[in-house]
N, C-alpha and C positions, 0 to 999 in steps of 0.2 A: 551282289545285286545293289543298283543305287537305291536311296528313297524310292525317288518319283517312281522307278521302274516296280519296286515289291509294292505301292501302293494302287499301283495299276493293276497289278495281277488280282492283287487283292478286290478291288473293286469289281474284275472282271469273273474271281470266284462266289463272290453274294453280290450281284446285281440287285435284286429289291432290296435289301437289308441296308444297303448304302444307300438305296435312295428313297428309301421311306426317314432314313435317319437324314439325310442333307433337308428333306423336305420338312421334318419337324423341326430342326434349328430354323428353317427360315421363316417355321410359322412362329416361334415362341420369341428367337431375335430383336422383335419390334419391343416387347416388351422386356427387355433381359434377362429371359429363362433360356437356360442349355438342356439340352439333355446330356445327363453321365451315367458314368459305368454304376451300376446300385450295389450298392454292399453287402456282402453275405451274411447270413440273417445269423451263423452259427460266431461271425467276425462281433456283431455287434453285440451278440447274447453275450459270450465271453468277456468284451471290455463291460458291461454293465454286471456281471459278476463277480468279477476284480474290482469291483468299484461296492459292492454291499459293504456298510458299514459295521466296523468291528466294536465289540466293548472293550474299551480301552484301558479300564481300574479304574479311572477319573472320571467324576458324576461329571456331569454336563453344564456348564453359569452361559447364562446370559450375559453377553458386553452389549450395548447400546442401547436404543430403543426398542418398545415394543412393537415392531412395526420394520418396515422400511430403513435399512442401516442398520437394525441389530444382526448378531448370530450368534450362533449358540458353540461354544470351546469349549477343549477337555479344563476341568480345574485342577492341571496343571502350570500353572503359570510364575510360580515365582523363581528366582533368578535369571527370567528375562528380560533385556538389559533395556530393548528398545522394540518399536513396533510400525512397520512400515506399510503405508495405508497409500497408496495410488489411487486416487479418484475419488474426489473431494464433492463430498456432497453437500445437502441444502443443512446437513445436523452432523455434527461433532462428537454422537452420544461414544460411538464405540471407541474412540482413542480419548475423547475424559473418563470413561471407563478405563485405560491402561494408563495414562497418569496417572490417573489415581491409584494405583498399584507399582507407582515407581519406575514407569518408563517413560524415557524420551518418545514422541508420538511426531514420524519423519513422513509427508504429506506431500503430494505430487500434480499438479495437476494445471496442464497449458490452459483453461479456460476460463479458470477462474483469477483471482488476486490474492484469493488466501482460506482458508479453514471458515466455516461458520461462524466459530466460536473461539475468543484468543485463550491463553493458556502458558504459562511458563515453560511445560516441558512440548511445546506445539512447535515442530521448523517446519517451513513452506519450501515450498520448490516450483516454481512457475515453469513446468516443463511434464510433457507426456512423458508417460513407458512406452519404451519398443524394441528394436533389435539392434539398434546404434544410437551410439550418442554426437547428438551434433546440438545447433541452436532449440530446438524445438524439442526434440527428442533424447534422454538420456537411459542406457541400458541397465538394470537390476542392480546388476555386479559392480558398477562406477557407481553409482546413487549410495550402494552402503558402502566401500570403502571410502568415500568421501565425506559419508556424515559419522560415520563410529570408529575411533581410534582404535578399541577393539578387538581385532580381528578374531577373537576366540570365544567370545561371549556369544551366549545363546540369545534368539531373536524370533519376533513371530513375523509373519506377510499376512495383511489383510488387502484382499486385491478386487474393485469391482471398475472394469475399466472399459467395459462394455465390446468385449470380440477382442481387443489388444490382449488377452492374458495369453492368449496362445505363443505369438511369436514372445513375448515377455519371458514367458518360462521355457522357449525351445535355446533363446541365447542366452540364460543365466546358464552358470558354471554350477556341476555337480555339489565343487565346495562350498560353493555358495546356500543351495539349496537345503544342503547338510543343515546349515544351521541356522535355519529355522524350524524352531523345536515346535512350532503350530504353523499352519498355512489354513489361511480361509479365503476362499475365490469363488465369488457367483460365475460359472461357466455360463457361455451365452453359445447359440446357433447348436446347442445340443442334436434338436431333429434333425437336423443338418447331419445326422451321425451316419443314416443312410446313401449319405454322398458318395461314393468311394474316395475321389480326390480329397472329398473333406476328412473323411474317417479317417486315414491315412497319414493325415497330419494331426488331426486330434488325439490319435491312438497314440501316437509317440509322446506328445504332452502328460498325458497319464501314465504311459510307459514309467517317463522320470520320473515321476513323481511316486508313483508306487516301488521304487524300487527303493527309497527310504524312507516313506510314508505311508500309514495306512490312513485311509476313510474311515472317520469314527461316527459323522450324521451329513444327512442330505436333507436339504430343504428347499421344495420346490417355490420359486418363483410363481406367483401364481397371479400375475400382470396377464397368461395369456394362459388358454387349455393345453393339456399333455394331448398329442400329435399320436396316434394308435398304427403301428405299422409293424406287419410279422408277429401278431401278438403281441408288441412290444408297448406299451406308454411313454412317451417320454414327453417331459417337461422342455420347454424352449430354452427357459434358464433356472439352473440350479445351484444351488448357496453349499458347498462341498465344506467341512472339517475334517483336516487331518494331524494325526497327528506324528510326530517320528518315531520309527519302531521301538529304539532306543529306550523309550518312555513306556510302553505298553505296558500292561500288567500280566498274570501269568495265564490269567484266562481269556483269552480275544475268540470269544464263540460271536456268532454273528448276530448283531443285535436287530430284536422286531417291536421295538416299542416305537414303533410313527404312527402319525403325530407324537412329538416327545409334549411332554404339560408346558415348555416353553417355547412352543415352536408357534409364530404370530405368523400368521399372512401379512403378505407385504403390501397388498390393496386390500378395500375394502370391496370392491365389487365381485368379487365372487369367491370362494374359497377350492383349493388346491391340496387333497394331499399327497404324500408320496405313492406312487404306486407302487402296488407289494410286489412288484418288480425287480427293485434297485432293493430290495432288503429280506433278509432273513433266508436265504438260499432260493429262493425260488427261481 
């Protein structure tokens, strides 16, 4: 059977069903909302349980400010060589925090000129993260074998690149991924999770990533309210630590101490905590 011809049948076995849905694309259209497939509530409880943060052995430090640019990592950190920071913001706190611990601090970002603040172990890169490298754009995988001779030494990703970390982390390489022995990425378009197109490709982003990293703390962004759907809370963006299993300690029971005593909100206009959702089994 052709397309066109199984699309016709189709049409001609749910006649309303198809045109109540042609007629709500043409109402939402003007304003660029679709309607999509929604995602199953048991799809979405599952990736937000594989995402509850474990205790790791390593108490929790602060890198940056108290506020906006800080996050909270395992302190685990020494013999990391270098620490690569995509999207360069208005303060420099968290990578002179890793300078000052003896890493190169390798900094990315098309829209600006340079870091906040200069710095002996600070390199710039006037160029976004994406899924190729060309003028504008350069891939994960190309960016560290180009700035660290290396190739064996352990490394952290500190990533907030606003909705880029997705295709960022779908075209880095496995081996790549390996070694970063910490990863911190504020995830963004989270509620978005009830997409199905979106979940879809979100779920494979975690996928990787949990399959040599656990979640050790969540910190919601709290720029905007957690979105309530299926029972579910979820925060629009959220500040994810993880760390490589490699590293864990021998006890990774699921940890429920949110708010942790370092955990700042990132505005001051309203406060945000995690929902007992994302933590401690529930």
């Amino acid at each position: 059977m052709r397309y066109n011809d199984g699309l016709a049948a189709i049409k001609q076995k749910y006649p309303m069903k198809n045109t109540l849905k042609s007629l709500l694309t043409a109402l939402l259209s003007p304003v660029s909302a679709f309607p999509t497939e929604r995602t199953r509530a048991t799809d979405v409880q599952d990736l937000v349980r594989r995402l509850h943060p474990v205790a790791s052995g390593h108490a929790l430090i602060r890198l940056g400010p108290a506020g906006d640019g800080g996050y909270l990592v395992p302190d685990d950190l020494d013999g990391i060589a270098a620490c690569f920071s995509p999207g360069v913001s208005r303060v420099s706190g968290f990578e002179k925090d890793c300078a000052s611990r003896g890493m190169d601090a390798y900094m990315a970002d098309k829209s600006v000129d340079g870091p906040a603040d200069a710095h002996p172990r600070f390199h710039f890169r006037k160029k976004f993260l994406g899924a190729t490298s060309n003028n504008d754009y350069m891939r994960l995988d190309d960016w560290v074998a180009e700035s660290v001779a290396d190739n064996a030494a352990d490394l952290m990703l500190q990533m907030d690149i606003e909705g880029f970390e997705y295709e960022v982390l779908l075209s880095a390489t496995p081996a790549l991924l390996q070694r970063f022995r910490v990863i911190v990425i504020e995830f963004h378009q989270l509620d978005q999770l009830w997409n199905r197109p979106w979940f879809s490709l979100a779920s494979r982003v975690f996928d990787s990533l949990l399959e040599t990293h656990a979640c050790v703390h969540i910190h919601p962004n709290n720029c905007r309210p957690a979105r309530v759907t299926g029972g579910l809370a979820i925060p629009p963006m959220m500040e994810f630590s993880f760390l490589r299993r490699d590293r864990l300690g021998p006890d990774c029971r699921l940890r429920t101490d949110f708010p942790h005593p370092l955990d700042v909100d990132n505005t001051r206009d309203r406060s945000l905590a995690l929902p007992s959702c994302w933590y401690g089994g529930h």
